[in-house]
gemmi code that builds the backbone of each chain (N, CA, C; Angstrom):
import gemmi

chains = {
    "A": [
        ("UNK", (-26.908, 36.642, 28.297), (-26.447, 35.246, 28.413), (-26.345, 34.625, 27.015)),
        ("UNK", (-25.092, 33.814, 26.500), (-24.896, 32.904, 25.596), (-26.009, 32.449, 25.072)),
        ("UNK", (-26.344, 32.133, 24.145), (-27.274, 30.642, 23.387), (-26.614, 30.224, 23.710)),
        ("UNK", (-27.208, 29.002, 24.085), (-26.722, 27.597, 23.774), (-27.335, 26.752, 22.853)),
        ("UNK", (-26.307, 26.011, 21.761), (-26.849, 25.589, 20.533), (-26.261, 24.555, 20.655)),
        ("UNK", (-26.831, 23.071, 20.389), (-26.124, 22.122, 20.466), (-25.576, 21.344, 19.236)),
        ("UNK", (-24.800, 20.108, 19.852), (-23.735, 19.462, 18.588), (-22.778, 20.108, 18.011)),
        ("UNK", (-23.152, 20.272, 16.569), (-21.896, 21.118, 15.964), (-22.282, 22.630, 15.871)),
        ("UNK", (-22.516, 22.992, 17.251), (-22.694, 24.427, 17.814), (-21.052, 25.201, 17.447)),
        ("UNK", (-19.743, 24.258, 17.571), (-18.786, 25.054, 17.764), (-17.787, 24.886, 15.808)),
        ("UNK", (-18.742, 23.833, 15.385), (-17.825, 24.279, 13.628), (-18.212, 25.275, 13.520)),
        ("UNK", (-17.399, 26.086, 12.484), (-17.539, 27.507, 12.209), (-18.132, 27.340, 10.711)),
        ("UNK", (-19.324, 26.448, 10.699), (-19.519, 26.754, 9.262), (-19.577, 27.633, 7.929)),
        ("UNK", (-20.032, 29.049, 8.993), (-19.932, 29.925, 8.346), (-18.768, 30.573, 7.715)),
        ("UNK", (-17.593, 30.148, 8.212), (-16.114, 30.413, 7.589), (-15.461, 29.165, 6.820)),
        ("UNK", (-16.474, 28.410, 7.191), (-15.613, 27.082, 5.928), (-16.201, 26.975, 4.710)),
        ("UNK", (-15.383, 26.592, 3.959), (-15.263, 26.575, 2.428), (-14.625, 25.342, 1.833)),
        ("UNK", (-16.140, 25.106, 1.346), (-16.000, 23.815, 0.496), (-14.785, 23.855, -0.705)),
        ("UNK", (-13.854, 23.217, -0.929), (-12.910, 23.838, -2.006), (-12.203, 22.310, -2.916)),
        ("UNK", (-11.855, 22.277, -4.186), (-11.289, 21.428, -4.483), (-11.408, 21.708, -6.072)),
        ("UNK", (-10.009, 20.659, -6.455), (-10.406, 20.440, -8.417), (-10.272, 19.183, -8.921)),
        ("UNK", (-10.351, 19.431, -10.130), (-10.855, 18.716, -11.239), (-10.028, 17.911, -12.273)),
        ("UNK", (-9.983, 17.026, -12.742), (-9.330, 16.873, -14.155), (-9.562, 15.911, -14.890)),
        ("UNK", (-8.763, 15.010, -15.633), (-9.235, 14.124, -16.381), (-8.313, 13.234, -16.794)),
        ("UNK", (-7.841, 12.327, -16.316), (-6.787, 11.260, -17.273), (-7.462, 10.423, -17.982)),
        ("UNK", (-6.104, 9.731, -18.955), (-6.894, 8.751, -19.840), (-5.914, 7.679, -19.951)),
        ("UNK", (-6.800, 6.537, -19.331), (-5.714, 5.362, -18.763), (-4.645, 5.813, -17.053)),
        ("UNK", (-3.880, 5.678, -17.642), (-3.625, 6.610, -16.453), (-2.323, 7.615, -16.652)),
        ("UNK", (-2.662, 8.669, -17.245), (-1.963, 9.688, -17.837), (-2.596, 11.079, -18.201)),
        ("UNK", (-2.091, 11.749, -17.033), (-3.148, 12.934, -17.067), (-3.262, 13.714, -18.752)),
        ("UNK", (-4.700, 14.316, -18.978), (-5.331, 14.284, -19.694), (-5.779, 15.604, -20.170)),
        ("UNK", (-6.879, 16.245, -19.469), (-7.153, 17.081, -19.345), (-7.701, 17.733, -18.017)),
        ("UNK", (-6.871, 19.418, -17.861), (-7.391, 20.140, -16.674), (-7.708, 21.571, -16.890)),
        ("UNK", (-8.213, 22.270, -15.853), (-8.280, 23.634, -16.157), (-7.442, 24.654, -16.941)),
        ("UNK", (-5.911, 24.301, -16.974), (-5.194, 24.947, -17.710), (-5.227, 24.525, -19.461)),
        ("UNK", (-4.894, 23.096, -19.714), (-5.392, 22.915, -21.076), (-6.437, 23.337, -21.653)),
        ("UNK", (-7.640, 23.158, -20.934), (-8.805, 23.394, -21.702), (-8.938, 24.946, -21.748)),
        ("UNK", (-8.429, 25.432, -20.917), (-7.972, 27.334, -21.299), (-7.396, 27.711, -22.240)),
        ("UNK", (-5.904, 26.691, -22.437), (-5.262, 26.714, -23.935), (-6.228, 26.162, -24.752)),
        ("UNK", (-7.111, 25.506, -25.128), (-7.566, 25.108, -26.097), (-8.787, 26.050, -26.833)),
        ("UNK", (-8.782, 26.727, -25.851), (-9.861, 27.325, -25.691), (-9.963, 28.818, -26.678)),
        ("UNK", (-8.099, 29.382, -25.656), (-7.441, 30.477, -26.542), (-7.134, 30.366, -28.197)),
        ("UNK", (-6.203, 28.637, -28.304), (-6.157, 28.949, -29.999), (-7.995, 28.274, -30.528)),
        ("UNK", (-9.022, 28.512, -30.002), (-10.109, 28.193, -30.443), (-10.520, 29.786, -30.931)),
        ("UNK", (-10.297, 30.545, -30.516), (-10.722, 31.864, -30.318), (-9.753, 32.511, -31.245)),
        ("UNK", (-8.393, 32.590, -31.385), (-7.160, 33.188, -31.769), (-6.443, 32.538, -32.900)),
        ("UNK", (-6.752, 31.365, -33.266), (-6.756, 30.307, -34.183), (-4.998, 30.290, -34.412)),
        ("UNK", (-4.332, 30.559, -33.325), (-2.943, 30.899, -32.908), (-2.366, 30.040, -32.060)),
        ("UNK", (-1.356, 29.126, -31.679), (-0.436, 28.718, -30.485), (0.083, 29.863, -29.954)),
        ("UNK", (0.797, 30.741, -30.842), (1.710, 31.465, -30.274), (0.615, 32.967, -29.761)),
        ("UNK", (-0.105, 33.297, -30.349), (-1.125, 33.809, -29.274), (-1.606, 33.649, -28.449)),
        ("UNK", (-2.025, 32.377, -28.177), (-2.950, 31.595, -27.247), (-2.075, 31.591, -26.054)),
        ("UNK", (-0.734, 31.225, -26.340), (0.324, 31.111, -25.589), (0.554, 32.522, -24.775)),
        ("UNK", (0.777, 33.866, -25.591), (0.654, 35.081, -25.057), (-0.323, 35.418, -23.494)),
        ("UNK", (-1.588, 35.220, -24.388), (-2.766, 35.516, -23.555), (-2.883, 34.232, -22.355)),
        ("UNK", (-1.824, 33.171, -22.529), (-2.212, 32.698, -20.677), (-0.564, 32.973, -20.244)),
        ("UNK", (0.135, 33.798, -20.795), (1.699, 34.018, -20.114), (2.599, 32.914, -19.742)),
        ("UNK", (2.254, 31.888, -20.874), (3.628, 31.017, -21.192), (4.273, 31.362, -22.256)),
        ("UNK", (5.289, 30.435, -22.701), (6.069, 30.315, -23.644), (5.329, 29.653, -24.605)),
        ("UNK", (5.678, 30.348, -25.674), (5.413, 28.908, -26.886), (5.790, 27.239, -26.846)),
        ("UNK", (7.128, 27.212, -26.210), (7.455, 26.019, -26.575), (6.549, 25.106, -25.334)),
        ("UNK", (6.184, 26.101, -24.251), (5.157, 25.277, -23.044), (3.327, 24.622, -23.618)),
        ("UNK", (3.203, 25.616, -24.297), (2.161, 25.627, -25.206), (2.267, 24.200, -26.169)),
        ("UNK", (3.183, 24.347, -26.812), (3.282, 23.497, -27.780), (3.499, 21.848, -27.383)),
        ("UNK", (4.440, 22.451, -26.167), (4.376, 20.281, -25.537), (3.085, 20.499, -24.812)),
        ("UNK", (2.378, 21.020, -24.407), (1.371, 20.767, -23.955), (0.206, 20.071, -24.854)),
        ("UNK", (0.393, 20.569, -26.035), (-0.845, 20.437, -27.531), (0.209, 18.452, -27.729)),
        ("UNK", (1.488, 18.518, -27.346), (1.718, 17.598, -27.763), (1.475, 16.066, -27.333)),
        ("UNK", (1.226, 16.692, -25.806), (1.084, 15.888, -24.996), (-0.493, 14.971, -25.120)),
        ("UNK", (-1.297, 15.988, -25.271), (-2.662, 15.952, -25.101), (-2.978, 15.093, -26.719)),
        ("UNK", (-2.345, 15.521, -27.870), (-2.706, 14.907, -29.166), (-1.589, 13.380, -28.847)),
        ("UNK", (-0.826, 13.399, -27.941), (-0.063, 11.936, -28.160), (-1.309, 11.000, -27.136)),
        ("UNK", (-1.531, 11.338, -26.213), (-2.286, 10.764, -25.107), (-3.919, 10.095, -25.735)),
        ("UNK", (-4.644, 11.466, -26.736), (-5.775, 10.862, -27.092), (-5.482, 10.117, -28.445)),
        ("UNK", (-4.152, 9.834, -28.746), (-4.318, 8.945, -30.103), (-4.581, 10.214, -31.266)),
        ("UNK", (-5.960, 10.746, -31.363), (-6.210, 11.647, -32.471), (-6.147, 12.710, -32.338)),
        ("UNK", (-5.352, 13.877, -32.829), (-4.844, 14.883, -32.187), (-6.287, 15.904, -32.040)),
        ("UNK", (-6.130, 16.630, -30.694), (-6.758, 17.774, -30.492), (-6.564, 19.274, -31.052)),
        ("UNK", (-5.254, 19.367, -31.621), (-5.002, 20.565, -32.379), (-4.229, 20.330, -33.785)),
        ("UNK", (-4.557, 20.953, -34.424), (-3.909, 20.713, -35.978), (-3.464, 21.867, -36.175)),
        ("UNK", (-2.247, 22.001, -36.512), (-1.289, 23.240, -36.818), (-0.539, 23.267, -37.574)),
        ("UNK", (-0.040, 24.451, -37.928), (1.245, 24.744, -39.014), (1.769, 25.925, -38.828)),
        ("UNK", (3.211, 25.936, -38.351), (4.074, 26.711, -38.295), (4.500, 28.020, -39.315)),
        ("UNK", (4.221, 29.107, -38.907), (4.956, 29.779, -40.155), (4.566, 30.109, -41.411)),
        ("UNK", (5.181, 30.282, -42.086), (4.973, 30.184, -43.954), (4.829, 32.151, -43.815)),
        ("UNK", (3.845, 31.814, -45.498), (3.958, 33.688, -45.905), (2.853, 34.389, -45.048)),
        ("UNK", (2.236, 33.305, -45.154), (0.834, 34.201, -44.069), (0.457, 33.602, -42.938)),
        ("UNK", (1.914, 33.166, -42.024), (2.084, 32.929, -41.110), (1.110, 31.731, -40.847)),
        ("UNK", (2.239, 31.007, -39.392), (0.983, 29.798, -39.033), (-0.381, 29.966, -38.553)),
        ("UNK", (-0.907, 29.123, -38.319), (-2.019, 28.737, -38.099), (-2.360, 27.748, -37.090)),
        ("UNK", (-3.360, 27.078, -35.955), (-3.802, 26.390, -35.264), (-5.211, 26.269, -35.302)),
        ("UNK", (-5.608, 24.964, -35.619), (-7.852, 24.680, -35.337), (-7.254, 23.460, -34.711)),
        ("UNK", (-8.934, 23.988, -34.223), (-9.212, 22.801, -32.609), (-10.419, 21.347, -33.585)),
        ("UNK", (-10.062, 20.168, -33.408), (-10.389, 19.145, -34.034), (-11.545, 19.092, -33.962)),
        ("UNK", (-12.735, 18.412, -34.469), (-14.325, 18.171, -33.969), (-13.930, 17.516, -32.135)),
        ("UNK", (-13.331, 16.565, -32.540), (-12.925, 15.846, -30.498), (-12.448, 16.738, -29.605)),
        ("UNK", (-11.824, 17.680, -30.057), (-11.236, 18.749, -29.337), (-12.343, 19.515, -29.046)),
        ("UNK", (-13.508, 19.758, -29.486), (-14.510, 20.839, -28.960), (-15.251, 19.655, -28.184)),
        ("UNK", (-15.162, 18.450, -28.443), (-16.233, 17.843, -28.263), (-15.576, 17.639, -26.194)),
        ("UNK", (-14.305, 17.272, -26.416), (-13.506, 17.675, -24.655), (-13.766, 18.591, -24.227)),
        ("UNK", (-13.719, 19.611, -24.823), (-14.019, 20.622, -24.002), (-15.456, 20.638, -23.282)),
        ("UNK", (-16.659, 20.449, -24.039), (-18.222, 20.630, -23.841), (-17.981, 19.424, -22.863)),
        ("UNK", (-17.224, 18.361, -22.757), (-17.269, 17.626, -21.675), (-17.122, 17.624, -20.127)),
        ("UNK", (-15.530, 18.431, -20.590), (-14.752, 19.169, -19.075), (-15.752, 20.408, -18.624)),
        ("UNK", (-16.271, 20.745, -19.467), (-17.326, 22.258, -19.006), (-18.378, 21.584, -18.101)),
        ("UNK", (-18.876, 20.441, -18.717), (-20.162, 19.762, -17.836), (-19.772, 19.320, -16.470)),
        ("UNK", (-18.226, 18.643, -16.374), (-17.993, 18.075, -15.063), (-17.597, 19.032, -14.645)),
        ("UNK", (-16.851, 20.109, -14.653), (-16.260, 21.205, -14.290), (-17.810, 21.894, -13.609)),
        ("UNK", (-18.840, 21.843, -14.384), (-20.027, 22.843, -13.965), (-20.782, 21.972, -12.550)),
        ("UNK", (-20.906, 20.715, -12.939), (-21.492, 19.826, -11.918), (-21.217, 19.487, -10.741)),
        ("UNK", (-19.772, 20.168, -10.982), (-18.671, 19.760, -9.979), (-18.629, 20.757, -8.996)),
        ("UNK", (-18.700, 22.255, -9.453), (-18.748, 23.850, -8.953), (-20.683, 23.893, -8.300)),
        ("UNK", (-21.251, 22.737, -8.626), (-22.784, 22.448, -8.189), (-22.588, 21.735, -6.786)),
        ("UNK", (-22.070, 20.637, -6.983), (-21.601, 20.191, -5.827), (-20.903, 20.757, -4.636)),
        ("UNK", (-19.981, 21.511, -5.164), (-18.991, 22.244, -3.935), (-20.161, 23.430, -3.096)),
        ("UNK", (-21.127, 24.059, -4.297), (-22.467, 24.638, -3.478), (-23.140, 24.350, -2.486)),
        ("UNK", (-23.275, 23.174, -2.976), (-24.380, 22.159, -2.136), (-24.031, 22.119, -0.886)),
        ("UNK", (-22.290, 22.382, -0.719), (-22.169, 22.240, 1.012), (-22.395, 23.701, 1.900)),
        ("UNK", (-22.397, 24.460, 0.913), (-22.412, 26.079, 1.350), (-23.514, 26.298, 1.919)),
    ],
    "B": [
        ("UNK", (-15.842, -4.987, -41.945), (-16.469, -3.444, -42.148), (-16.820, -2.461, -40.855)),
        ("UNK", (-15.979, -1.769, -40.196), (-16.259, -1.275, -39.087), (-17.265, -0.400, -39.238)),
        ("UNK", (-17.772, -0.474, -37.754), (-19.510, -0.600, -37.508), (-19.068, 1.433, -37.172)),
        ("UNK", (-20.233, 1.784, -37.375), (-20.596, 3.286, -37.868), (-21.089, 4.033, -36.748)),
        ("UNK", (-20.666, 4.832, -35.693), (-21.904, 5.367, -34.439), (-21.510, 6.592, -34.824)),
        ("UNK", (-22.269, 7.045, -33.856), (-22.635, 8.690, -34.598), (-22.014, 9.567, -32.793)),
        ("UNK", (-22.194, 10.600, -33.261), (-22.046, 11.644, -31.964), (-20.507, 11.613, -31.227)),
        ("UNK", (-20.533, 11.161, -30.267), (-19.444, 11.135, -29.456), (-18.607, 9.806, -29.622)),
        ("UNK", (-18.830, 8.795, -30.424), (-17.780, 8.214, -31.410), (-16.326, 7.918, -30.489)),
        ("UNK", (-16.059, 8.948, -31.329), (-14.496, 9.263, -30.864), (-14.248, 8.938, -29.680)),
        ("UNK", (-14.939, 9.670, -28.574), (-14.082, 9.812, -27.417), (-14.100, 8.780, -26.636)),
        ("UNK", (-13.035, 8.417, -25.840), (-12.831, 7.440, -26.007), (-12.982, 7.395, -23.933)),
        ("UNK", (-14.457, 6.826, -23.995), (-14.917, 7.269, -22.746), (-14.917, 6.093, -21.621)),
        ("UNK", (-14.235, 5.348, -22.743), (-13.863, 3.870, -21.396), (-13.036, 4.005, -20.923)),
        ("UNK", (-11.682, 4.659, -21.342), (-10.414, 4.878, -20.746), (-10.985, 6.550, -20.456)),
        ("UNK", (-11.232, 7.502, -20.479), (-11.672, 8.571, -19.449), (-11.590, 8.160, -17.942)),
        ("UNK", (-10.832, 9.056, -17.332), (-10.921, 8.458, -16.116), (-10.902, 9.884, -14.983)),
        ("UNK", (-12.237, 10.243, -14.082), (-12.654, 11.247, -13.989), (-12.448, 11.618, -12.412)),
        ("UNK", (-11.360, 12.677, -12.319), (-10.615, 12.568, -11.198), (-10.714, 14.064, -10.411)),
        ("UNK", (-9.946, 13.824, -9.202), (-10.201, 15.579, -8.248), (-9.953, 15.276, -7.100)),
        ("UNK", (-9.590, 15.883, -6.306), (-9.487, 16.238, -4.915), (-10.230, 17.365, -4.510)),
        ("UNK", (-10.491, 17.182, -2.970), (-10.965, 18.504, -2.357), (-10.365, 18.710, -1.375)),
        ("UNK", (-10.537, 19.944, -0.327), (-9.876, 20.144, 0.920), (-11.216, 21.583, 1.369)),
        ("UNK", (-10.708, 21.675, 2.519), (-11.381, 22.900, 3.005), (-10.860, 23.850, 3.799)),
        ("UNK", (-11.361, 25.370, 3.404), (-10.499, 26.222, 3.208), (-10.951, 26.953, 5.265)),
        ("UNK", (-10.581, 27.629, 5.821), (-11.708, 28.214, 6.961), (-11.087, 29.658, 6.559)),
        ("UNK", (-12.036, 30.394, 5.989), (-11.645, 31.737, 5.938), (-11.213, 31.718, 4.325)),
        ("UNK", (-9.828, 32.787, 4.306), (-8.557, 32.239, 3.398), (-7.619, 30.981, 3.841)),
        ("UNK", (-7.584, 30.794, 4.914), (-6.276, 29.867, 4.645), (-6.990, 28.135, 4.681)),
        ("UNK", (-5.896, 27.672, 4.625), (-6.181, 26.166, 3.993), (-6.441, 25.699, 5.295)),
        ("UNK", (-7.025, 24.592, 5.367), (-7.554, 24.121, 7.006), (-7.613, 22.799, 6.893)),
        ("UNK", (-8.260, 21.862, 5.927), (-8.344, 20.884, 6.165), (-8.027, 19.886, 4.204)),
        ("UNK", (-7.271, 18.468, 4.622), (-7.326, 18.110, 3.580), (-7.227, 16.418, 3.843)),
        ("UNK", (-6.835, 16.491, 3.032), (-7.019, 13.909, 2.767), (-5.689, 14.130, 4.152)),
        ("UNK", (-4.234, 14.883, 3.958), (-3.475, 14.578, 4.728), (-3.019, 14.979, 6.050)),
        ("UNK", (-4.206, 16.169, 6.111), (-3.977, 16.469, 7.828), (-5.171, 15.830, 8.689)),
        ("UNK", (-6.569, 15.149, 7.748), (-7.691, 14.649, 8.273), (-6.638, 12.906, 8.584)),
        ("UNK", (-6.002, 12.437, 7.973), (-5.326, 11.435, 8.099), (-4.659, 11.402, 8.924)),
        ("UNK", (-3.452, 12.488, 9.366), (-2.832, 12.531, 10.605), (-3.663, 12.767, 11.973)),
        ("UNK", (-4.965, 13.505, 11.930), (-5.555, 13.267, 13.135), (-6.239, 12.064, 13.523)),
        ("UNK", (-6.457, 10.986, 12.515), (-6.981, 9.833, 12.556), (-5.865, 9.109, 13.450)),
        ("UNK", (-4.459, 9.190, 12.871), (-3.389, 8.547, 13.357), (-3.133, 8.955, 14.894)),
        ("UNK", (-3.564, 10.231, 15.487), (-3.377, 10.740, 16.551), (-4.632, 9.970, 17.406)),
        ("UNK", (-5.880, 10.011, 16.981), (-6.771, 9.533, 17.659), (-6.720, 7.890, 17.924)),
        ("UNK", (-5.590, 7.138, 17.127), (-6.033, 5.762, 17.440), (-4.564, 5.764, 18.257)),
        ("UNK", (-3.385, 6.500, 18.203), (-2.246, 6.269, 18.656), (-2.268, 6.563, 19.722)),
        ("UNK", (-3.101, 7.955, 19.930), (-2.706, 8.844, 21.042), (-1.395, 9.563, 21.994)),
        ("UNK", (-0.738, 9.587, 20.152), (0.650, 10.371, 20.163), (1.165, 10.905, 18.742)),
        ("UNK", (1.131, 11.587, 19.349), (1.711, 12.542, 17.794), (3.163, 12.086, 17.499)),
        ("UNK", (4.169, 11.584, 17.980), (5.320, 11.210, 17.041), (4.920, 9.453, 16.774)),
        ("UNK", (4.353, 8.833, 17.404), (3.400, 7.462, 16.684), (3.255, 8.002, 15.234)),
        ("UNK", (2.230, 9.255, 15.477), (1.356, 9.507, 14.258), (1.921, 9.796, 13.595)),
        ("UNK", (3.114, 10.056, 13.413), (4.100, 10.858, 12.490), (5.333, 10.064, 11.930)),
        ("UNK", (5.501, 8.832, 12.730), (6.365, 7.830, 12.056), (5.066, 7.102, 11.592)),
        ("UNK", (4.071, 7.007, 11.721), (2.957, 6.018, 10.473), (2.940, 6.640, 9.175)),
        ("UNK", (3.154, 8.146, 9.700), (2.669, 8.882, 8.186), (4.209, 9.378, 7.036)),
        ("UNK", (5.395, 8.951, 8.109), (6.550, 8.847, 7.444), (6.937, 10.595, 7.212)),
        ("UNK", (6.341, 11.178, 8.087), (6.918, 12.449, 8.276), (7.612, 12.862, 9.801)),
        ("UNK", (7.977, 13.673, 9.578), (8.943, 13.802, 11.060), (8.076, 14.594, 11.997)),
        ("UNK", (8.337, 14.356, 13.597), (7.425, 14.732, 14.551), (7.019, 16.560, 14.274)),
        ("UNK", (8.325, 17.321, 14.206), (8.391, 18.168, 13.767), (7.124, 19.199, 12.489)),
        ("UNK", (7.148, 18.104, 11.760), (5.971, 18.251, 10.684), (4.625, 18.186, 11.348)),
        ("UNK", (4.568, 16.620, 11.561), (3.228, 16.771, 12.152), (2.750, 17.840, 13.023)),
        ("UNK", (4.013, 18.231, 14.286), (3.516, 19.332, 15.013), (3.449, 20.597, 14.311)),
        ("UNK", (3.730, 20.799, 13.310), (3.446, 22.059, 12.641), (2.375, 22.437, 11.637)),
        ("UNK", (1.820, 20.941, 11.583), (0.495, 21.096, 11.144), (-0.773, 20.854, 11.532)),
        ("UNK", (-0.546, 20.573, 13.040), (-1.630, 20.336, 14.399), (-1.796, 21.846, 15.007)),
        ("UNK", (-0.362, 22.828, 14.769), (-0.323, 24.368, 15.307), (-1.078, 25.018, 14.360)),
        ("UNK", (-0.654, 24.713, 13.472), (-1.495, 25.246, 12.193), (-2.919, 24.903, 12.339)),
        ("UNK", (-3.695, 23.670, 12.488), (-5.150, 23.423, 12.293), (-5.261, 24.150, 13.652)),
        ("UNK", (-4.558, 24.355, 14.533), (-4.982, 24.828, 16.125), (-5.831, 26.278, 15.746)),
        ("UNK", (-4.442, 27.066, 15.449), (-4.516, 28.121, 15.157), (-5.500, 28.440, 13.724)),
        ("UNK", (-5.722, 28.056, 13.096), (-6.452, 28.685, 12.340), (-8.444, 28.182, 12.415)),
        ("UNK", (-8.252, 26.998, 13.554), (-9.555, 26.660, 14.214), (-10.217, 27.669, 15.359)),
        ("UNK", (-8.944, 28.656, 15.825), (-9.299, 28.996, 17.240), (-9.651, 27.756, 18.194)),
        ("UNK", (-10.358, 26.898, 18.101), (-10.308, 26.658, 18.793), (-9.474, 24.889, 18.604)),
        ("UNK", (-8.734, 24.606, 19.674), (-7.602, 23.513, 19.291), (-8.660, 22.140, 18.386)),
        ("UNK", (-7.843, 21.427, 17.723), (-7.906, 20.038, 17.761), (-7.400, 19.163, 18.100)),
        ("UNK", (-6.354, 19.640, 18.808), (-5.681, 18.206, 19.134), (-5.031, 19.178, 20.553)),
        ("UNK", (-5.155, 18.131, 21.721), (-4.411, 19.176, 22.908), (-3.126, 17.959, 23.132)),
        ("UNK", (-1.915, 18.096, 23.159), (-1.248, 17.165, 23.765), (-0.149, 17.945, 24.717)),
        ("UNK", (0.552, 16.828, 24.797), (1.720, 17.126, 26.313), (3.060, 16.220, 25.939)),
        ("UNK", (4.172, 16.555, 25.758), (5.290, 16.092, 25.323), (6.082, 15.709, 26.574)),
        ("UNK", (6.775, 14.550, 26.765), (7.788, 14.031, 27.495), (7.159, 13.799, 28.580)),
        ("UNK", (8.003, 13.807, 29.549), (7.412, 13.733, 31.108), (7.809, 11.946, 31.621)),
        ("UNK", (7.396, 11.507, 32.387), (7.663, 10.227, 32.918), (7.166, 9.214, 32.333)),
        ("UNK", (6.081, 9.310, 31.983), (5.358, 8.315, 31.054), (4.857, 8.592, 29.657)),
        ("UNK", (5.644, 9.480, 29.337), (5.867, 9.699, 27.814), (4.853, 10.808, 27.901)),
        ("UNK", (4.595, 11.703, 26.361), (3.843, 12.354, 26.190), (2.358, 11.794, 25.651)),
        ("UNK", (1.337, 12.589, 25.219), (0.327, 12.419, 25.098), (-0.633, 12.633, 24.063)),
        ("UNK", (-1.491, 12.567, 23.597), (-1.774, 13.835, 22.262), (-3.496, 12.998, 22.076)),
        ("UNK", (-4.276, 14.286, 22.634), (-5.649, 14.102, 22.038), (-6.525, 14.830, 21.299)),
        ("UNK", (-7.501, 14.416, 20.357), (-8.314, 14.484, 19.631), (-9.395, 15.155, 20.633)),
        ("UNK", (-9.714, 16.818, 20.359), (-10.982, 17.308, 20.639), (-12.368, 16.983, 20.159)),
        ("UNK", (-13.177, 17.237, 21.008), (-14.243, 16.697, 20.454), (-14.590, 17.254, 18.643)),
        ("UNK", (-14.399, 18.459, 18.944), (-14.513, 19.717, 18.053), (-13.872, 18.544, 16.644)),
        ("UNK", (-12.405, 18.325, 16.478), (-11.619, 17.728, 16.258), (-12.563, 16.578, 15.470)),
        ("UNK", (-13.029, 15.735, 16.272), (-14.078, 14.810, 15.673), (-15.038, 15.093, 14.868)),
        ("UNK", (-15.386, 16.087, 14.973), (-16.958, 16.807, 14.202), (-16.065, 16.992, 12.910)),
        ("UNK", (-15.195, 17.313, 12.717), (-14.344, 17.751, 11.858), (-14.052, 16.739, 10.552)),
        ("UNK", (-13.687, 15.714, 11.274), (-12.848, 14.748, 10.434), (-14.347, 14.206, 10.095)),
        ("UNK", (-15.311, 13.997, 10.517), (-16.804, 13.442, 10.391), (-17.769, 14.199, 9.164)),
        ("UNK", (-17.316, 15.509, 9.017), (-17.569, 16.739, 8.556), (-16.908, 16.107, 7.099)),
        ("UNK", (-15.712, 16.352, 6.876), (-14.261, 15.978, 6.213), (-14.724, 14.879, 5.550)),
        ("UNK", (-15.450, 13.536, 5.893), (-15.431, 12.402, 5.348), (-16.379, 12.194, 4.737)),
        ("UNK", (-17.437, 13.257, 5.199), (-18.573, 12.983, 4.882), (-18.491, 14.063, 3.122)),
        ("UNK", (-18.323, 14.427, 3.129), (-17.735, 15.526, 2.206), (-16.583, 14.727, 0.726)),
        ("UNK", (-15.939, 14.178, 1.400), (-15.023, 12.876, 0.366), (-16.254, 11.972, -0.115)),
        ("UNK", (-16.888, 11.599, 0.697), (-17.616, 10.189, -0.009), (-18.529, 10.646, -0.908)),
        ("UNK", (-19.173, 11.922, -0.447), (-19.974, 12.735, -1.455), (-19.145, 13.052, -2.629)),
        ("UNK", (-18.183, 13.467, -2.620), (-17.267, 13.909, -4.168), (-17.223, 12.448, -4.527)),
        ("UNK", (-16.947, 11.544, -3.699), (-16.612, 10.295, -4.402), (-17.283, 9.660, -5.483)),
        ("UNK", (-18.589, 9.802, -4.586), (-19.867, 9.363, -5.713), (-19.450, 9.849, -6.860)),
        ("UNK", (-20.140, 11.406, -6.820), (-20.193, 12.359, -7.754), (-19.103, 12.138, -8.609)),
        ("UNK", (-17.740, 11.733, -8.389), (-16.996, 11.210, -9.584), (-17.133, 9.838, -9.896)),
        ("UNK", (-17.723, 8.936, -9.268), (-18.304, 7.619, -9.959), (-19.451, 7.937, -10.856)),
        ("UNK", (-20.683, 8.471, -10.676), (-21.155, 9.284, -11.209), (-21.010, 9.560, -12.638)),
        ("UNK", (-19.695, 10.128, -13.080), (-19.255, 9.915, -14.405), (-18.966, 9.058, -15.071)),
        ("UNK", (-18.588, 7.922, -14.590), (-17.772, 6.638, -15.153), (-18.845, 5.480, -15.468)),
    ],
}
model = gemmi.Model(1)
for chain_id, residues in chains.items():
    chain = gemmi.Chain(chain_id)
    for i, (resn, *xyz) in enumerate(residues, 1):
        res = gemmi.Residue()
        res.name, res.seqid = resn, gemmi.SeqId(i, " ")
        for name, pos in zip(("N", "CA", "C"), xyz):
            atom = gemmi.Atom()
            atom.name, atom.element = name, gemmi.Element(name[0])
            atom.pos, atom.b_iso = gemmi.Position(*pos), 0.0
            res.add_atom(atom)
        chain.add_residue(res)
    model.add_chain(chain)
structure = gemmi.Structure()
structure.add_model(model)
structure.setup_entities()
């Protein structure tokens, strides 16, 4: 014979999944999300656009309005770059630019705490 | 003589504005979100699914294809209705259905915090 379990005997908790994301505008103009802070992350590591760009399988020029977007939005740019030359360009991530990131990591982490909490 | 702070300075954490959605998944597939927990709200106070579907400015069509959808991927229904007939059709909210959207809301207000929380 059946249990019988009452109330929410019939949600299937065990197959649901807490799920959702994240991001960040400023004012109201998106800002930062999981994909930027990945790019920022890459020319942090690769000290490259056009690498950084490689290793998440865009284009450069997607890369680049993206860096543009993000340095027009916070006023002080998040990436400082230079195109080219003899020993080729270059990209560094600003002191504010690491300092976003260690930010988005905390809500991003607190956030992946929360979605637990319902599990 | 502008005044001197130290640390996080820069960022410019009044205009930060700390944002996200969630939904829930049952299994792999997508099951529940802000706009199908909304259309069953509209079903439960209308007690008709093309009501609910000119409030939500989608066509009956839609809505019913995303009541088959929560059906089917609930096993068990949320919404049972009955189309046409003499005194029009019908459309109700399972109990199950209720636990759901109760489940669902309770789950939003919690993220809600948690992104006030930041601000």
């Amino acid at each position: 014979m059946a249990k019988k379990t009452s109330g929410t005997r019939t949600l299937k908790k065990n197959k649901l999944h807490f799920n959702g994301r994240i991001w960040i505008d400023m004012g109201k103009k998106a800002f930062l999300g999981y994909g930027r802070i990945e790019l920022l992350e890459h020319i942090q590591r690769t000290g490259s656009i056009s690498k950084a760009a490689a290793e998440m399988k865009m284009s450069y020029r997607q890369a680049w309005e993206l860096i543009e977007d993000m340095n027009h939005t916070s006023a002080e740019p998040l990436v400082v770059s230079q195109r080219g030359g003899k020993g080729g360009g270059f990209a560094l991530l600003t002191p504010i630019a690491r300092e976003y990131i260690k930010l988005f990591k905390k809500f991003n982490k607190d956030f992946q705490k929360f979605l637990k909490s319902y599990h």
